[in-house]
PDB file of N, CA, C and O in Angstrom:
ATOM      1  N   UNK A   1       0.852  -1.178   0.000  1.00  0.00           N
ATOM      2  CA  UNK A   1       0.000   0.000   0.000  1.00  0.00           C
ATOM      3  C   UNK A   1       0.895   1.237   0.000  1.00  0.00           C
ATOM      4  O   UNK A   1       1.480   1.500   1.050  1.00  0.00           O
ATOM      5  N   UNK A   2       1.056   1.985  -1.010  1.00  0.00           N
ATOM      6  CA  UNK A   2       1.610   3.207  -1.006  1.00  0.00           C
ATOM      7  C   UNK A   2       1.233   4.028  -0.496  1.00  0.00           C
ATOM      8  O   UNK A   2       0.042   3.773  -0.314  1.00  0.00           O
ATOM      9  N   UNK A   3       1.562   5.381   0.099  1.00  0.00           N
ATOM     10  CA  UNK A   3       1.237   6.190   0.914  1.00  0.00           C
ATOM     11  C   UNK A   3       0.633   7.441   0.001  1.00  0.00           C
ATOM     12  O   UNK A   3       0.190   7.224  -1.127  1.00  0.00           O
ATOM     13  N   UNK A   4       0.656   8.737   0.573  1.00  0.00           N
ATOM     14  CA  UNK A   4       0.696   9.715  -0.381  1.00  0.00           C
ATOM     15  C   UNK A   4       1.707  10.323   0.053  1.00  0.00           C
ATOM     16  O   UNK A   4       2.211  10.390   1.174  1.00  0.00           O
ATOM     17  N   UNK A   5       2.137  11.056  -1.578  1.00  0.00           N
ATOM     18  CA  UNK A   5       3.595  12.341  -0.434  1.00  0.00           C
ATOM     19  C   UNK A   5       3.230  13.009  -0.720  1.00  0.00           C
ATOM     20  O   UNK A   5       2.477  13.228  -1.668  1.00  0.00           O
ATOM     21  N   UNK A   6       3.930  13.957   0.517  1.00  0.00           N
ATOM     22  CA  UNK A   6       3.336  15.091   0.639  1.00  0.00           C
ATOM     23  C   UNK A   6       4.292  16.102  -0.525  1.00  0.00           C
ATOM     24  O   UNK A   6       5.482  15.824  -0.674  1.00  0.00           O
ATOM     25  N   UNK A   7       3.921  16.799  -0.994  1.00  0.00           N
ATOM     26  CA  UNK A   7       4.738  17.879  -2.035  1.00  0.00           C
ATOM     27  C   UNK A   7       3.512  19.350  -2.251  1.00  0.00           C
ATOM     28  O   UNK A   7       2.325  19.517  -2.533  1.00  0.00           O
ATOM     29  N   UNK A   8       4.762  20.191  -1.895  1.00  0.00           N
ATOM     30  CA  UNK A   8       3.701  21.507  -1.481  1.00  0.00           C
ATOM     31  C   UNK A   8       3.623  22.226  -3.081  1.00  0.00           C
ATOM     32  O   UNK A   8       4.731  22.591  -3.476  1.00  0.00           O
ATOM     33  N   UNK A   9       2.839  22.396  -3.739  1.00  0.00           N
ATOM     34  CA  UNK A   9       2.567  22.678  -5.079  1.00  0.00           C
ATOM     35  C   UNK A   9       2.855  23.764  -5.032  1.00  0.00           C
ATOM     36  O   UNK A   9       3.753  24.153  -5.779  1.00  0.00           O
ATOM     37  N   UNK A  10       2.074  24.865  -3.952  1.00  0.00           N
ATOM     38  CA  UNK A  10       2.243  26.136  -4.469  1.00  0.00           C
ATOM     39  C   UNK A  10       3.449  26.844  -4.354  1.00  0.00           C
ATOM     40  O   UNK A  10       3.793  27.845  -4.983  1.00  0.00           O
ATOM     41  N   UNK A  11       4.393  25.879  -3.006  1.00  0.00           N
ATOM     42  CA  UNK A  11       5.610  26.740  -2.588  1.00  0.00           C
ATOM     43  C   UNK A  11       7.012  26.554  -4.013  1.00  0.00           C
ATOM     44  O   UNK A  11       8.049  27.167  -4.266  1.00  0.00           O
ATOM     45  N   UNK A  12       6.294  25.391  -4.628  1.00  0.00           N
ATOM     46  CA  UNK A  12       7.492  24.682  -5.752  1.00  0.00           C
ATOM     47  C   UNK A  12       6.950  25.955  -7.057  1.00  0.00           C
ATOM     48  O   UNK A  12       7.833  26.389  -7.796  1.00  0.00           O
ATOM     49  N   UNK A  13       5.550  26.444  -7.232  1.00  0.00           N
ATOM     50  CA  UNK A  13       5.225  26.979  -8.196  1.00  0.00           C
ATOM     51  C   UNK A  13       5.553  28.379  -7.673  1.00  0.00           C
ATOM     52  O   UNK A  13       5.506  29.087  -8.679  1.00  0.00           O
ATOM     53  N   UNK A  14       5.834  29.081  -6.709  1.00  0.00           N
ATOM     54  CA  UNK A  14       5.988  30.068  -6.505  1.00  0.00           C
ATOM     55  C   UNK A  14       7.732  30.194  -6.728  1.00  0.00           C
ATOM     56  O   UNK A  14       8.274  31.257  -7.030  1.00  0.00           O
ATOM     57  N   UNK A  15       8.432  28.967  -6.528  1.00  0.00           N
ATOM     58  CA  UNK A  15      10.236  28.759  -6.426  1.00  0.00           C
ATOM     59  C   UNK A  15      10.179  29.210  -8.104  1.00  0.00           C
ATOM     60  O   UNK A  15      10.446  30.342  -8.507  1.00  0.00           O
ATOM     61  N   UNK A  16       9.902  28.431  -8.687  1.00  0.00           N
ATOM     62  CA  UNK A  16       9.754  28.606 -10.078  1.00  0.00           C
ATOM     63  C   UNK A  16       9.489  29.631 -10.928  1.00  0.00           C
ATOM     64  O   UNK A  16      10.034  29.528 -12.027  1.00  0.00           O
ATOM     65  N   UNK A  17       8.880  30.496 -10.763  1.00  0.00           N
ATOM     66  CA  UNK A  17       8.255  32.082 -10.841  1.00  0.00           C
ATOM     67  C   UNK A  17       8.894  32.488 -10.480  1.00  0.00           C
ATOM     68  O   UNK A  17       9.440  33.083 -11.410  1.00  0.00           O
ATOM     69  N   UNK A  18       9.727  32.820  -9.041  1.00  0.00           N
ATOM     70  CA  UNK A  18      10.700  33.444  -8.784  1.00  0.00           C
ATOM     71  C   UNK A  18      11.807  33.354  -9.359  1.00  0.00           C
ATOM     72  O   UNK A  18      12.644  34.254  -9.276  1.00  0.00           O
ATOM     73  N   UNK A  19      11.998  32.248 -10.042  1.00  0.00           N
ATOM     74  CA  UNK A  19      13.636  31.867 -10.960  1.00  0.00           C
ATOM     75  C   UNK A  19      12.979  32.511 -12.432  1.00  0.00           C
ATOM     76  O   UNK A  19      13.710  32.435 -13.420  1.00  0.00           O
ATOM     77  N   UNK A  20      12.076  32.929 -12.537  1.00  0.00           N
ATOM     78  CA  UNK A  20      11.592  32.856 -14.005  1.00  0.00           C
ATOM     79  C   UNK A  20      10.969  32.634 -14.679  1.00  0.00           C
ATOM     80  O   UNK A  20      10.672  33.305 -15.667  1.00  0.00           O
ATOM     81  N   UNK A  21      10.550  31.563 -14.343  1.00  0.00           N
ATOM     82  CA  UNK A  21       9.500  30.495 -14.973  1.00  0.00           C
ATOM     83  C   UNK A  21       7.940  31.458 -15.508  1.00  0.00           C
ATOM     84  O   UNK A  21       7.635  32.420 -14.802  1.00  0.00           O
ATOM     85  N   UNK A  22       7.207  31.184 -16.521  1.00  0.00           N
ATOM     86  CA  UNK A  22       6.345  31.589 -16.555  1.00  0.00           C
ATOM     87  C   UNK A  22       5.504  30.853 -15.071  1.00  0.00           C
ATOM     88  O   UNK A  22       5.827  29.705 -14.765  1.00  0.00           O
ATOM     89  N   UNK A  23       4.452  31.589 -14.229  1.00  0.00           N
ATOM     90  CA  UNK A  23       3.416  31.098 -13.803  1.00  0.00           C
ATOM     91  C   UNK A  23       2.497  30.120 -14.154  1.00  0.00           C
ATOM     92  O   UNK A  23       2.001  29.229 -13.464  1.00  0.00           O
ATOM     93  N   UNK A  24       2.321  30.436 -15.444  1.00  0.00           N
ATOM     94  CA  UNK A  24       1.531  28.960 -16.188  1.00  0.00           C
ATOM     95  C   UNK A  24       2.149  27.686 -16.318  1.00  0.00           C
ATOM     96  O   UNK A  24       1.660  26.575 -16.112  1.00  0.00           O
ATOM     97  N   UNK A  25       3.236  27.987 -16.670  1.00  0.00           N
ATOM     98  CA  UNK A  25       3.969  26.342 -17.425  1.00  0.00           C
ATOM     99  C   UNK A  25       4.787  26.305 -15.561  1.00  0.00           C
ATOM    100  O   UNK A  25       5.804  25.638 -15.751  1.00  0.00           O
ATOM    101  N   UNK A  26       4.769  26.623 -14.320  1.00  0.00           N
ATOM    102  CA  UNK A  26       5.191  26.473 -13.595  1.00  0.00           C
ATOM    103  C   UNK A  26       3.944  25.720 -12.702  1.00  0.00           C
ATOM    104  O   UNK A  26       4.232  24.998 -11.748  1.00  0.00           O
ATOM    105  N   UNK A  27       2.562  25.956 -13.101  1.00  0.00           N
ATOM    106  CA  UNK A  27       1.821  25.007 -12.160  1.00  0.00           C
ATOM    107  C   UNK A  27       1.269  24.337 -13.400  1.00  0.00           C
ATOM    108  O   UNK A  27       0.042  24.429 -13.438  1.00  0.00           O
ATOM    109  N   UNK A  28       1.757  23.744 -14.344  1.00  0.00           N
ATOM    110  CA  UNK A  28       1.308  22.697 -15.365  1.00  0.00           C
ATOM    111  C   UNK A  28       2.460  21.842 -14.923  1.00  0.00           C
ATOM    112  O   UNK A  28       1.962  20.786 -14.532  1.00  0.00           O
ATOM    113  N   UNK A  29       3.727  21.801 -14.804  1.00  0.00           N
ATOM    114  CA  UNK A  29       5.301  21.328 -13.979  1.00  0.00           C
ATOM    115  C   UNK A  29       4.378  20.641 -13.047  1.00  0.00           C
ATOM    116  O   UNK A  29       3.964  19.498 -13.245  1.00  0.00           O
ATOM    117  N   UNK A  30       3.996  21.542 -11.785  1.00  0.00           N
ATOM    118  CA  UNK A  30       3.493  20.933 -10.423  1.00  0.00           C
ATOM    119  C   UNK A  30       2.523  19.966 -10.890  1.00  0.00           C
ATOM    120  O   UNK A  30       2.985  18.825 -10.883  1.00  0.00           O
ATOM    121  N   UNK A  31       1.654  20.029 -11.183  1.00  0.00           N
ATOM    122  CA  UNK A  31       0.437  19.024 -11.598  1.00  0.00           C
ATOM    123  C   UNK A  31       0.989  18.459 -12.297  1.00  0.00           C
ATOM    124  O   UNK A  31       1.576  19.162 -11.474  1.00  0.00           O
ATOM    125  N   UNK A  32       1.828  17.511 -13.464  1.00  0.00           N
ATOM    126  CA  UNK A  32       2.506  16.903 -13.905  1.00  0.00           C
ATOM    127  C   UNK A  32       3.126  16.138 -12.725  1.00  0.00           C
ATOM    128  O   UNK A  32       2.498  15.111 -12.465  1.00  0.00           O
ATOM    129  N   UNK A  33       4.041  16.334 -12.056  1.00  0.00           N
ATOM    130  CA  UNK A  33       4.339  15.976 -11.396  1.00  0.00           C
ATOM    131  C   UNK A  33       3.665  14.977  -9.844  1.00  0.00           C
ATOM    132  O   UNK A  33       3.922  13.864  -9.384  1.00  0.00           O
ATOM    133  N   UNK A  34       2.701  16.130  -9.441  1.00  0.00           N
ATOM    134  CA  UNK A  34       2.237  15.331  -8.514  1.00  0.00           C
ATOM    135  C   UNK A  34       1.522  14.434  -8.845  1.00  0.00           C
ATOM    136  O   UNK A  34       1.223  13.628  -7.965  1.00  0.00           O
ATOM    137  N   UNK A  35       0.777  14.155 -10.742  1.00  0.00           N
ATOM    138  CA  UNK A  35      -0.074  13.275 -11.341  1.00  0.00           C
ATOM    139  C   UNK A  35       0.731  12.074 -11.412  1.00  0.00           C
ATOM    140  O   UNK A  35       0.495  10.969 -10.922  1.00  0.00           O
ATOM    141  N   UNK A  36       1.868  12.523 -12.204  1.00  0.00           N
ATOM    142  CA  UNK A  36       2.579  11.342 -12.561  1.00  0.00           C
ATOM    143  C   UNK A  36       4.133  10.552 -12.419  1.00  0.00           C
ATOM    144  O   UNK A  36       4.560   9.468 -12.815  1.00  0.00           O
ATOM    145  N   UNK A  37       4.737  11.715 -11.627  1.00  0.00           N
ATOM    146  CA  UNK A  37       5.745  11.233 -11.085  1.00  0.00           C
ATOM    147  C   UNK A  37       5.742  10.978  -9.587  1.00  0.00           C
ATOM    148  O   UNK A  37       6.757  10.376  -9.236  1.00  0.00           O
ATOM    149  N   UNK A  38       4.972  11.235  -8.690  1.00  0.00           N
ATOM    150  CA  UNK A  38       4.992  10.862  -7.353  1.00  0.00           C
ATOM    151  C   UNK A  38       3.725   9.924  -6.966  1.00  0.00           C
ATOM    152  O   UNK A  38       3.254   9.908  -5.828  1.00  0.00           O
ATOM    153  N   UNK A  39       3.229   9.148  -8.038  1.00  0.00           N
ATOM    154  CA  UNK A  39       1.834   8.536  -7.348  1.00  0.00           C
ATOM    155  C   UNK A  39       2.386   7.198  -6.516  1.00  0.00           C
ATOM    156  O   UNK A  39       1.855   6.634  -5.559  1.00  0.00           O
ATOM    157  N   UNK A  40       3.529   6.910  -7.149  1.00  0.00           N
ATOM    158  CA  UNK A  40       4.107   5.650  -6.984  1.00  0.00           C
ATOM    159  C   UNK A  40       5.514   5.407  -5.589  1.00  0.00           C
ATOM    160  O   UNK A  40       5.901   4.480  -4.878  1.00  0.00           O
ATOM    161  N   UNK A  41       5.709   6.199  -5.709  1.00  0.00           N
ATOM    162  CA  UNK A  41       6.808   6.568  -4.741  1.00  0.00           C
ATOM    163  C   UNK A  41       6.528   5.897  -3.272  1.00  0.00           C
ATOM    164  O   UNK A  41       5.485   5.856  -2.619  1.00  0.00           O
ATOM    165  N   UNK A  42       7.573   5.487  -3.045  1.00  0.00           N
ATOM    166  CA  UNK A  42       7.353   4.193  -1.778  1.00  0.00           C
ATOM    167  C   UNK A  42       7.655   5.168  -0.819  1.00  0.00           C
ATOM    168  O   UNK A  42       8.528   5.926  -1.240  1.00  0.00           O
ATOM    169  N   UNK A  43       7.107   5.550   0.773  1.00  0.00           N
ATOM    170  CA  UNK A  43       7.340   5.798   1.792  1.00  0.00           C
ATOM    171  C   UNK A  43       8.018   5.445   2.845  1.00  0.00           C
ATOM    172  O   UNK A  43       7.532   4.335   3.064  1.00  0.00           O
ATOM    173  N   UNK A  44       9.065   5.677   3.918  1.00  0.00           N
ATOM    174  CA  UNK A  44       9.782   4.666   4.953  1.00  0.00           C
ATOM    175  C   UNK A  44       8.421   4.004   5.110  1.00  0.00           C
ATOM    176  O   UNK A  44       8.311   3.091   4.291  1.00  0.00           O
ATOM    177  N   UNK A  45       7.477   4.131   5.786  1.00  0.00           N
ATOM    178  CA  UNK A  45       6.802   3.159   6.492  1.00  0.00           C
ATOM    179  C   UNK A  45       6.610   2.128   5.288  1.00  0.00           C
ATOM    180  O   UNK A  45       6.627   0.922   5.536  1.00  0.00           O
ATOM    181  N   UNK A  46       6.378   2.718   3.633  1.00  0.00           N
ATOM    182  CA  UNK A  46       6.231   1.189   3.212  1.00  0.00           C
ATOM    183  C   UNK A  46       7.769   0.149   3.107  1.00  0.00           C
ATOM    184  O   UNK A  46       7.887  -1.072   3.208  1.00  0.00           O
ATOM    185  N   UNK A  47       8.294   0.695   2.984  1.00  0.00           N
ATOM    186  CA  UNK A  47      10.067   0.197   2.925  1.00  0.00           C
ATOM    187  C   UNK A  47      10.211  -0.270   4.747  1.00  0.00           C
ATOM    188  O   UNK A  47      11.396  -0.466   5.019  1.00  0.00           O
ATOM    189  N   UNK A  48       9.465  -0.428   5.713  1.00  0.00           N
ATOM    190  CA  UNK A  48       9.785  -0.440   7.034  1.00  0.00           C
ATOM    191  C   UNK A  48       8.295  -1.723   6.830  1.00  0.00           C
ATOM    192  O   UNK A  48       8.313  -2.445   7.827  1.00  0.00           O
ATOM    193  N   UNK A  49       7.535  -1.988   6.202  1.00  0.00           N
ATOM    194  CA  UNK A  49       6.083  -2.691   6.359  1.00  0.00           C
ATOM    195  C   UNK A  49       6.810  -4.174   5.579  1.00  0.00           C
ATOM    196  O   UNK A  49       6.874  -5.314   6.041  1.00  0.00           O
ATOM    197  N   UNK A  50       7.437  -3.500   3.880  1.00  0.00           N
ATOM    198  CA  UNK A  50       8.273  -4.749   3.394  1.00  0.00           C
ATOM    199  C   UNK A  50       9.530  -5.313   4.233  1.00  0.00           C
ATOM    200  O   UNK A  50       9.975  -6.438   4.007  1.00  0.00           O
ATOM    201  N   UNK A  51       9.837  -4.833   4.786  1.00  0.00           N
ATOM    202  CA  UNK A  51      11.276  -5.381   5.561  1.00  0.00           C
ATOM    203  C   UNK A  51      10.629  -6.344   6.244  1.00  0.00           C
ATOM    204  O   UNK A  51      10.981  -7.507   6.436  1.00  0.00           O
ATOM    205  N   UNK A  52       9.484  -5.678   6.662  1.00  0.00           N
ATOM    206  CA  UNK A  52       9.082  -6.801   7.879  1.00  0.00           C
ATOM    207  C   UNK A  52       8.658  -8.103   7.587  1.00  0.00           C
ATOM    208  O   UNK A  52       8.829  -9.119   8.262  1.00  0.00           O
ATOM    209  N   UNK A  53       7.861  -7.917   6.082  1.00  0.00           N
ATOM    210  CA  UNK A  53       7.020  -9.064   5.937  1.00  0.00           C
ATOM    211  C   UNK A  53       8.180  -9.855   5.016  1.00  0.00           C
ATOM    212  O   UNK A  53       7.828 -10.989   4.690  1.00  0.00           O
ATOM    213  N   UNK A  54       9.541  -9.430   4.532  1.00  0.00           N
ATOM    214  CA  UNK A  54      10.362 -10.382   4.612  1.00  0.00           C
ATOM    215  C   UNK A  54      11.350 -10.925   5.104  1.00  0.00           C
ATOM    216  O   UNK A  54      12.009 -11.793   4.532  1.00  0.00           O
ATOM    217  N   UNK A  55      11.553 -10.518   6.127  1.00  0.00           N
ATOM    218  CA  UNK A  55      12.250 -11.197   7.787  1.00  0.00           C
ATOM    219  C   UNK A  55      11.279 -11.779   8.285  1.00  0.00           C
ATOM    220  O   UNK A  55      11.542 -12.098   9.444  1.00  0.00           O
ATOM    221  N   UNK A  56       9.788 -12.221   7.824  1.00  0.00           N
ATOM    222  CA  UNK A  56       9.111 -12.717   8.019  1.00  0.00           C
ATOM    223  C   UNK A  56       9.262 -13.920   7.277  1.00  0.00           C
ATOM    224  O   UNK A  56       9.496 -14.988   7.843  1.00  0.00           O
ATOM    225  N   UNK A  57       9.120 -13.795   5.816  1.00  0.00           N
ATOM    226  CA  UNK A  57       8.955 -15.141   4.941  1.00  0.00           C
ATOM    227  C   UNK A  57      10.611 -15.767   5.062  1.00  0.00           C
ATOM    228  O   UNK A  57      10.830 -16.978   5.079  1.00  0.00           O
ATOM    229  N   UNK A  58      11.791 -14.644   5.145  1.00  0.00           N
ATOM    230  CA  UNK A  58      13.136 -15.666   5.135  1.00  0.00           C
ATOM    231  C   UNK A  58      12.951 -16.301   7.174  1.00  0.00           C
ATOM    232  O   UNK A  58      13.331 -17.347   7.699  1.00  0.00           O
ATOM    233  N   UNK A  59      12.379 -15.351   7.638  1.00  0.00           N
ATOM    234  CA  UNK A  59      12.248 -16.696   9.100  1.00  0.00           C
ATOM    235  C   UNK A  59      11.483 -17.974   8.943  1.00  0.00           C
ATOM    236  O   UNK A  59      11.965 -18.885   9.616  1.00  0.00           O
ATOM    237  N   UNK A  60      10.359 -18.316   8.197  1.00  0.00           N
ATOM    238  CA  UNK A  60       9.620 -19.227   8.030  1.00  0.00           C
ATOM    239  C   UNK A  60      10.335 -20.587   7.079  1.00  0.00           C
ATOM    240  O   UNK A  60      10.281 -21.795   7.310  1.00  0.00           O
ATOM    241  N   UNK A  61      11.099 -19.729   5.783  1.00  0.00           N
ATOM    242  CA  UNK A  61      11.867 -20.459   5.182  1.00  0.00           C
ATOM    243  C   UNK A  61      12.789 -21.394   5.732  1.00  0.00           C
ATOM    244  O   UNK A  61      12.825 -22.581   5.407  1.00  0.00           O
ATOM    245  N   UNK A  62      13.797 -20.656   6.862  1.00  0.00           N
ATOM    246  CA  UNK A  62      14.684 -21.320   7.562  1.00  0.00           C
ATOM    247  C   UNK A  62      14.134 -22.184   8.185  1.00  0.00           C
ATOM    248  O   UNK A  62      14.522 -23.288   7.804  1.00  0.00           O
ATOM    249  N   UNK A  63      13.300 -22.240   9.084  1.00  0.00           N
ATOM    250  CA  UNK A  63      12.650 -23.003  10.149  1.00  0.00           C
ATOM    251  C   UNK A  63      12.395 -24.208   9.011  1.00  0.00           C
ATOM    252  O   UNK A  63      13.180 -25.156   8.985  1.00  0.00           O
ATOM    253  N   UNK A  64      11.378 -24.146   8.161  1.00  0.00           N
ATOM    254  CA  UNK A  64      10.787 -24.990   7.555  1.00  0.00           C
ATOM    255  C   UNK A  64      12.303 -25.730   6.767  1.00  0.00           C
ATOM    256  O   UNK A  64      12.141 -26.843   6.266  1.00  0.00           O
ATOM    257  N   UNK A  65      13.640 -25.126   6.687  1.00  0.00           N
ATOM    258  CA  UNK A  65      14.495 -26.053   5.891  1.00  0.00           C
ATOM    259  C   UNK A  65      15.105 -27.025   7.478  1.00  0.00           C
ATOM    260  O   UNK A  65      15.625 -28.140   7.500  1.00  0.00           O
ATOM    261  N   UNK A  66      14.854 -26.276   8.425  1.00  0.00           N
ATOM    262  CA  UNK A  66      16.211 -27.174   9.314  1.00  0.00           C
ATOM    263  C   UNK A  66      14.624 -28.104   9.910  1.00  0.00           C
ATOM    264  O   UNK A  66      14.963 -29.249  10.211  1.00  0.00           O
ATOM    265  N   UNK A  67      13.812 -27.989  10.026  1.00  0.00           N
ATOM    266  CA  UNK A  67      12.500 -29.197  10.051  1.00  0.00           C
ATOM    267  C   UNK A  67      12.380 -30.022   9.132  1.00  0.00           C
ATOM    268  O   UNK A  67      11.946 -31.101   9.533  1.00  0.00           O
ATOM    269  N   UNK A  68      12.595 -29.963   7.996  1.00  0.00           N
ATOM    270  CA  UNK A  68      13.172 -30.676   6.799  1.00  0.00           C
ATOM    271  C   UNK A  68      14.333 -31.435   7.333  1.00  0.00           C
ATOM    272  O   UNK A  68      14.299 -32.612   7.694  1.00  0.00           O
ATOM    273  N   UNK A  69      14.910 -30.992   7.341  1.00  0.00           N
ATOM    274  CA  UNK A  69      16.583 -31.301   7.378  1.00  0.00           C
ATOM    275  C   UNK A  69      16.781 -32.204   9.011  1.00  0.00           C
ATOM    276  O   UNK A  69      17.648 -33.052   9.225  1.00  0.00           O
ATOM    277  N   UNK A  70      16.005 -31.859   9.742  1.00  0.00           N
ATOM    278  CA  UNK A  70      15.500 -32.670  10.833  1.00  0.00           C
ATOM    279  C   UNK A  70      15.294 -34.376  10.467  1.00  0.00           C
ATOM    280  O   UNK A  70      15.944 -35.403  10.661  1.00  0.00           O
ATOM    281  N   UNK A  71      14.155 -34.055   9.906  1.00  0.00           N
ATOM    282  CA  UNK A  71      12.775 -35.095   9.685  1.00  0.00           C
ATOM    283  C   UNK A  71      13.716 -35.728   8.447  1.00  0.00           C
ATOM    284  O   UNK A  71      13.328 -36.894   8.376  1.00  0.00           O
ATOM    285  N   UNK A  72      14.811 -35.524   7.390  1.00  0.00           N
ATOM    286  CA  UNK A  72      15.251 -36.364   6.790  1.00  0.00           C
ATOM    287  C   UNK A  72      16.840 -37.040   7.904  1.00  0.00           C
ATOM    288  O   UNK A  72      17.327 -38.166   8.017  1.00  0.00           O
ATOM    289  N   UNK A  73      17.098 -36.069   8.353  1.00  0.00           N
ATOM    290  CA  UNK A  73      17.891 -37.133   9.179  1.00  0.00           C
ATOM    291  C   UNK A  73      17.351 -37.880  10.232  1.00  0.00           C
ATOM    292  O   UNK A  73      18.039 -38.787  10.701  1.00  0.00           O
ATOM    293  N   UNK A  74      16.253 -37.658  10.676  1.00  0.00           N
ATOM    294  CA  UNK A  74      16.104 -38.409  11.793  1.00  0.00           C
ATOM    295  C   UNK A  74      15.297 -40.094  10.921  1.00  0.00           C
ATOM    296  O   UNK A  74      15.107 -41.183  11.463  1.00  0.00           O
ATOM    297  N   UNK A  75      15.091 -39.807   9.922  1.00  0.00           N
ATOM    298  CA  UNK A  75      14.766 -40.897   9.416  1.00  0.00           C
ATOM    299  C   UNK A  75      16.182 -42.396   8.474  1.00  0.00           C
ATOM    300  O   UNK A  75      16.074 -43.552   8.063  1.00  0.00           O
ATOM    301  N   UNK A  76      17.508 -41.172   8.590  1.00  0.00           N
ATOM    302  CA  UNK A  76      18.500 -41.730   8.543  1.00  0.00           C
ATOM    303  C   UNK A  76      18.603 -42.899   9.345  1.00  0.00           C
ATOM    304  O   UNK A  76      18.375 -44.076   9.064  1.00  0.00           O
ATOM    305  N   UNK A  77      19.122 -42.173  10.759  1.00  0.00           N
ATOM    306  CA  UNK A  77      19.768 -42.938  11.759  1.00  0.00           C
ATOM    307  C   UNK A  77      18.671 -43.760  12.727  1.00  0.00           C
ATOM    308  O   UNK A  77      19.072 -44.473  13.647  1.00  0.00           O
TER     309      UNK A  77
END
């Protein structure tokens, strides 16, 4: 689940205007942007949610190989 980020439109469209930028093509930039380059953008908490749920699946993995690895040796000896 991606988050939203936060990105302040008007303070980036006002930076922009101040360097020059026309006003128009400076909040067509912002909306561009917040449409289509930040919808996707992963958050710590989601990068902190995946960590977890795979120190989750490599803990289950292990367990389930040395229970394996158990259950074929104990059927060795």
């Amino acid at each position: 689940m991606m988050a939203q980020l936060s990105f302040d439109t008007l303070a980036f469209v006002k930076r922009l205007a101040a360097a020059g930028m026309d006003a128009r093509h400076a909040e067509a930039l912002a909306e561009a942007l917040t449409v289509h380059a930040f919808t996707d953008v992963a958050t710590k908490a989601d990068l902190k949610e995946l960590e977890l749920r795979l120190t989750m699946r490599v803990g289950a993995m292990i367990a389930t190989s040395t229970a394996l690895t158990v259950a074929i040796l104990g059927t060795l000896f």
